[in-house]
Structures are given as structure tokens and as C-alpha cells.
N, C-alpha and C positions, 0 to 999 in steps of 0.2 A: 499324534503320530499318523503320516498318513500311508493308505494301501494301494498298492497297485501292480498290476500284473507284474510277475519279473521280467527283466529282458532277453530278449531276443540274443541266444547265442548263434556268431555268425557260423557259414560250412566249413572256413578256413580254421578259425578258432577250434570249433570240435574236433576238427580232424587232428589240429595239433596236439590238442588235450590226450585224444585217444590213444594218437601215436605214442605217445608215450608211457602207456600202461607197459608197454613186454618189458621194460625197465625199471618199474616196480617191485617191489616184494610188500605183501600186508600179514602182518601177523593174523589170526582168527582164534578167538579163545570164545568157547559155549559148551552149548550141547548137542553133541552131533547126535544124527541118527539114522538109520534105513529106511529106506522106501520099500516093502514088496508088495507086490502086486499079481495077482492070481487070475489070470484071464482066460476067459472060457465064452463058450456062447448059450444063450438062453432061450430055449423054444417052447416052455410049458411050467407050469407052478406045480409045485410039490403036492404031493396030496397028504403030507404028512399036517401039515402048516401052510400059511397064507403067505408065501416065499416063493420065490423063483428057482429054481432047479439049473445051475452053470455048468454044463459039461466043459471038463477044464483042457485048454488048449496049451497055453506056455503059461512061464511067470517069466518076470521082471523085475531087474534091482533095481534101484535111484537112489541118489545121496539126498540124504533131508537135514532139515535145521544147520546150524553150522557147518555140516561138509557141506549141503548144496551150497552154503556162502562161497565155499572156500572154490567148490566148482563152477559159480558164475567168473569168482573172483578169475580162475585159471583157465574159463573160457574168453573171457576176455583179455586175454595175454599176459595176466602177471604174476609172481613167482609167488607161491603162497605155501606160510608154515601156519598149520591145522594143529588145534590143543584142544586136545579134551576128553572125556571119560568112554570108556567098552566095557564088556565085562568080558570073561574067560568064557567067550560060546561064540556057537556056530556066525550069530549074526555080526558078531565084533567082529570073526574073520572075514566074512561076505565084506563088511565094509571097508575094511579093508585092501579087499581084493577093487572092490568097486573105485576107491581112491587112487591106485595105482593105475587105472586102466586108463582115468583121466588127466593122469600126468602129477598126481599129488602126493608126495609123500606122508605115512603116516607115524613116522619116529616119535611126534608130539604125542599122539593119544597114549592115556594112560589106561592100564589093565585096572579096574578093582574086583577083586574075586567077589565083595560084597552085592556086587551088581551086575542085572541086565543088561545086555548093549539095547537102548531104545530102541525098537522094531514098530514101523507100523504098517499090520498087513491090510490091503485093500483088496477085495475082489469084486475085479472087474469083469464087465462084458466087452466081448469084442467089439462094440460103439461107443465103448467108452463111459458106458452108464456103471456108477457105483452102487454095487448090491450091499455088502455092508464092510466093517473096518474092525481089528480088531488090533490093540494097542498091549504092545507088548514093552512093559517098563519099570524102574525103580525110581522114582519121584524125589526120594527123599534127601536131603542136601549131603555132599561127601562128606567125610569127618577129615580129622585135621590132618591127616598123614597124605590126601591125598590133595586136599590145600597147598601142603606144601611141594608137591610132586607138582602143582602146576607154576606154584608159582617159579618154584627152579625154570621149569619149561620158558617159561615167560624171560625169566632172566638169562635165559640159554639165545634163544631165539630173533628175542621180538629187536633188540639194542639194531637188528639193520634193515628193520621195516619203517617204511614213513608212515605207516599208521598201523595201530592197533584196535582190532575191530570184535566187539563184544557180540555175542548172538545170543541171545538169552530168551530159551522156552519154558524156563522152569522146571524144568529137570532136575535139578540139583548142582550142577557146576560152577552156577556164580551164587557165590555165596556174598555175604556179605565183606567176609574176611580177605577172602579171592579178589572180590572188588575193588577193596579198599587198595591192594597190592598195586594192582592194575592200575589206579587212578595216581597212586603215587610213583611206581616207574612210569607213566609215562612223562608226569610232568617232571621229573628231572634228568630223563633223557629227550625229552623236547620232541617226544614221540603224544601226535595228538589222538587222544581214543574215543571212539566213534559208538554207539552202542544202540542196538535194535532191544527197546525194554519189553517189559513183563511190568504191570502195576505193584503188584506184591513187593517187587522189590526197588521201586521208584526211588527209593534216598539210597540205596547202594550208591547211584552212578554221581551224583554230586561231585561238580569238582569235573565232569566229562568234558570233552571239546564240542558235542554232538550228539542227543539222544532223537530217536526218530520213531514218536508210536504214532499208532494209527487213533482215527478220533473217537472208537469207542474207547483208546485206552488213555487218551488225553482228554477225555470227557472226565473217567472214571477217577484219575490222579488229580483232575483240578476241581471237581465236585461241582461240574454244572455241564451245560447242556450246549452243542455245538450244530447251531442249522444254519449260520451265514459266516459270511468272510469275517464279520465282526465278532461273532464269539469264538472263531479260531486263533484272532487275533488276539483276544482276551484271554485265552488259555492256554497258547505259546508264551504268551507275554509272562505269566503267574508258573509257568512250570520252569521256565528260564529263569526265573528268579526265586524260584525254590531250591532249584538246584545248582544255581550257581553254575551253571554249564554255558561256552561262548554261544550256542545256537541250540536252535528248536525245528527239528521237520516234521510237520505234521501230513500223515496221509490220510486220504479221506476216499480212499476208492473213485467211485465213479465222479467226483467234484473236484479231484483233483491232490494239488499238495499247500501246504500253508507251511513258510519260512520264516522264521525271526530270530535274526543274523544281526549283533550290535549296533540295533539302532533300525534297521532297514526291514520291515514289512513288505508281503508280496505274495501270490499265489500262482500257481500253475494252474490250466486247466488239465484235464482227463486228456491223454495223448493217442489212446486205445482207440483203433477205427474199429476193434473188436472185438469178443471178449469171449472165450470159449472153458476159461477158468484159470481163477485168483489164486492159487494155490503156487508159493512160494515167491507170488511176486513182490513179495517185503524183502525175502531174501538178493533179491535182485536190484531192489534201492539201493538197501544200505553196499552190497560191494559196488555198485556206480559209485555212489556217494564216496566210499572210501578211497576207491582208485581214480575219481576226479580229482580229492584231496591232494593225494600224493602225489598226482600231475602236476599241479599248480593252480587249480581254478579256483574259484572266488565261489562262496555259497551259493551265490545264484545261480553261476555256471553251473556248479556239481547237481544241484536239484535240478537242474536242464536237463542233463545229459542222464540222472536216476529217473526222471519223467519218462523221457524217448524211450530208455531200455527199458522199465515196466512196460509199456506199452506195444514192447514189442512182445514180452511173454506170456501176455496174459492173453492173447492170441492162440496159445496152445495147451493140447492136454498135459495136465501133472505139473508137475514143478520144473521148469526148463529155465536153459539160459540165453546169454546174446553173444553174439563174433562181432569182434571190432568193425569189420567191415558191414554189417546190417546196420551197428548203433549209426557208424557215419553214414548207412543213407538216408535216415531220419532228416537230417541236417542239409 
């Protein structure tokens, strides 16, 4: 089988493509979570301990893991229905509150009283430097009442999205059982599902249209080691065929991405003139990727068009998104 760059999407083509995102709708089933962020400034280290001392100026909320999916998804113009767990606290409403600000409803997310709404606080300095993080969570997989609370969601929802799009950080939301749901509406509603994995749970998605991990986690899943185009193309090859899935996107940060689409091998290079941090730019693939899908593009195209927009937000601090009109001036 042989490898070679993929092609060149023309400015006419993307632009069509994109155009046609505000006409979308994508389902998003995961694990959402919060951003916060504690920002202050730093002149002296504590004498208590070997730390820096933040006199605190504001905070700041951001949507993480699944919602930020859902607000890439809904910065780049298309209509998005968000599924997935909170708990009965302050930071389940913040997210809330933060969802609506950006245009997204959250009628999907389910309350469990058993749980945490995922929080993670980061305090920052006013430059941007992270002093340290602390992760506020309940890890443990839902039990069956809340399985089926999403699956109903699923079957409420997703039947008028052209894609249904899995975000999976390990949390607890995609369970296997949840998966397995997922995997079978979509194939007999002809709705195709797209899924950013987690290794642990690598044989849930079997049976996906699309899984997309990065190369430590497609190192990790195919048991061997990824340093040229040839071992990526060997371990899209053997995960594709593990799981029975029509395609393989593999990301490789700074190298790029590696595709393997029925039959057709190919790679991206790195599209980043700069890189100020990585942080949620997976989130940023996979809804490229899902809203090229539902446009109409071809693999190649959709990994084109998830290249340009990583590459435009890994350019900025935190986890950010792209406006249709930025992606199109990549192109």
C-alpha cells in the first residue's frame, strides 16, 4: 500500500465545505467539564514553602472536554445538542451558565446526585504561567439508571444530526454499555459516529465510522512504537482492523496527522506557524472532522480542514476555538 501526502484542498472547495457548517446540527455525547482558572500576579515566593505567592486578580470559566467540543462545534456555526453528566453543585450550574452564554443549550446534560460536575481549577499568573491545578472529580463509571437516561437522550436528540460525535476522557460517561447503544443507533439510523478515544476503553468503539487518538494512545492500543510515517501507517492499519471502524486518524502533534481511510494512506504535516499551547486542540480536530463530515467531504478533505483549525488554536492560551471565517483564510 503506498503513502503520500494527502491532497491539497482547493480555497473554493473549503470555503464550500465550511459554508455549510451553520446548517449542521452534531449530536456530542462525553464528559463534559469546567475550566476554572484563578489569576493573579506573582512578585515573591512564599516563605512558608518553595512556591510562589499569586496575589489574586480575577478568575475565569471555560468549557472543557466535551462542552469545549460542543463550543468549537458552535463556534464554527453549527447547531449542537450536548449529552452528558453534572452533579447537583455550584460547578454543574457555572457550566451551565457558561453553555448558555455561548449559544448552547443544556436540556442534554443529566444531574446525578452521586457525582461531582468535573472541575478543573488552574491557577494562573497574569503571563500566563501555570502555578499549579487542582482536579475536582468523580471518575467512576455511571451506574445503569443513568446509562439509560442517556441513552433516552441519544434517542431523543441525535435521530437529526448528521453525525454523532463521542468525547471520551474517562470520566465515567462512556461506558461500555452506553457505547455499545451508540454504536448501534447510529448504524441503523445511518447516522455515522466519530469518537476521540481513551485506550482503556479501545473495544468499546468497534463498529465506529472514525476513532481519532493521538500517537502515544495508538502506540499504547497497537503495542508498538510510532517514529516514522511507516509505523503510523502500521498501527492505523492494525487498529482499523481491530476495530472494525471505516477510518483511523492519527495525531502526532508536532509531525503532524496520519489517515487510513478504505484503502488510502496519507499524512499531514504540522500546519501550526506557532504554538503557545496544546491544550484542547484534540477537541478542535475531532469537531472539524465531524462538521467536514456532515458537510460532505471526503477523509482527506475533513483531516484538511481538522489540520488548518488545530493549527490555528494551538496558537493561543487555554483551550480555544476557530470562526469559519479564520478556518477559510488558512485556504
Amino acid at each position: 500500500m503506498s503513502t503520500a501526502l494527502l491532497p491539497e484542498v482547493a480555497s473554493a472547495r473549503a470555503a464550500e465545505l465550511i459554508d455549510r457548517f451553520a446548517s449542521r446540527r452534531i449530536t456530542v455525547v462525553g464528559d463534559v467539564m469546567l475550566d476554572r482558572f484563578l489569576i493573579g500576579r506573582v512578585s515573591r515566593m512564599s516563605p512558608e514553602a518553595p512556591v510562589p505567592v499569586v496575589v489574586f486578580d480575577h478568575e475565569e470559566f471555560r468549557l472543557g472536554g466535551a462542552a469545549n467540543v460542543a463550543h468549537n462545534l458552535r463556534s464554527l456555526g453549527a447547531a449542537v445538542d450536548l449529552i452528558g453528566v453534572i452533579g447537583a453543585d455550584e460547578s454543574g450550574t457555572q457550566l451551565k451558565n457558561e453553555l448558555a452564554a455561548k449559544g448552547i443549550h443544556s436540556t442534554g446534560l443529566i444531574t446525578d446526585l452521586e457525582r461531582r460536575t468535573t472541575t478543573k481549577m488552574r491557577v494562573v499568573t497574569t503571563r500566563n504561567q501555570q502555578v499549579s491545578r487542582i482536579d475536582y472529580e468523580s471518575d467512576h463509571e455511571v451506574g445503569a439508571a443513568i446509562e439509560d437516561a442517556i441513552a433516552a437522550q441519544v434517542e431523543a436528540r441525535a435521530r437529526s444530526a448528521q453525525v454523532i460525535l463521542v468525547s471520551d476522557y474517562q470520566k465515567g460517561v462512556v461506558t461500555r454499555r452506553s457505547m455499545a447503544h451508540l454504536i448501534a443507533f447510529g448504524q441503523s439510523s445511518g447516522v455515522p459516529v466519530i469518537v476521540d478515544p481513551k485506550v482503556p476503553h479501545i473495544d468499546y468503539y468497534a463498529g465506529a465510522a472514525l476513532v481519532t487518538p493521538n500517537h502515544h494512545e495508538a502506540e499504547s492500543a497497537t503495542n508498538s512504537r510510532i517514529a516514522s510515517h511507516e509505523d503510523a501507517q502500521r498501527a492505523a492499519i492494525a487498529l482499523r482492523q481491530r476495530l472494525g471502524v471505516d477510518s483511523v486518524l492519527i495525531t502526532w502533534g508536532e509531525h503532524g496527522m496520519w489517515l487510513n481511510h478504505a484503502g488510502v494512506d496519507g499524512y499531514l504535516p504540522a500546519a501550526a506557524r506557532e504554538v503557545a499551547d496544546v491544550t484542547g486542540a484534540g477537541d478542535t480536530v475531532i469537531a472539524t472532522l465531524a462538521l467536514a463530515i456532515a458537510a460532505g467531504a471526503t477523509m482527506p478533505e475533513a483531516a484538511r480542514l481538522a489540520n488548518e483549525a488545530a493549527s490555528l488554536v494551538v496558537g493561543k492560551f487555554g483551550a480555544a476555538t476557530v470562526a469559519p471565517a479564520a478556518l477559510k483564510e488558512r485556504f
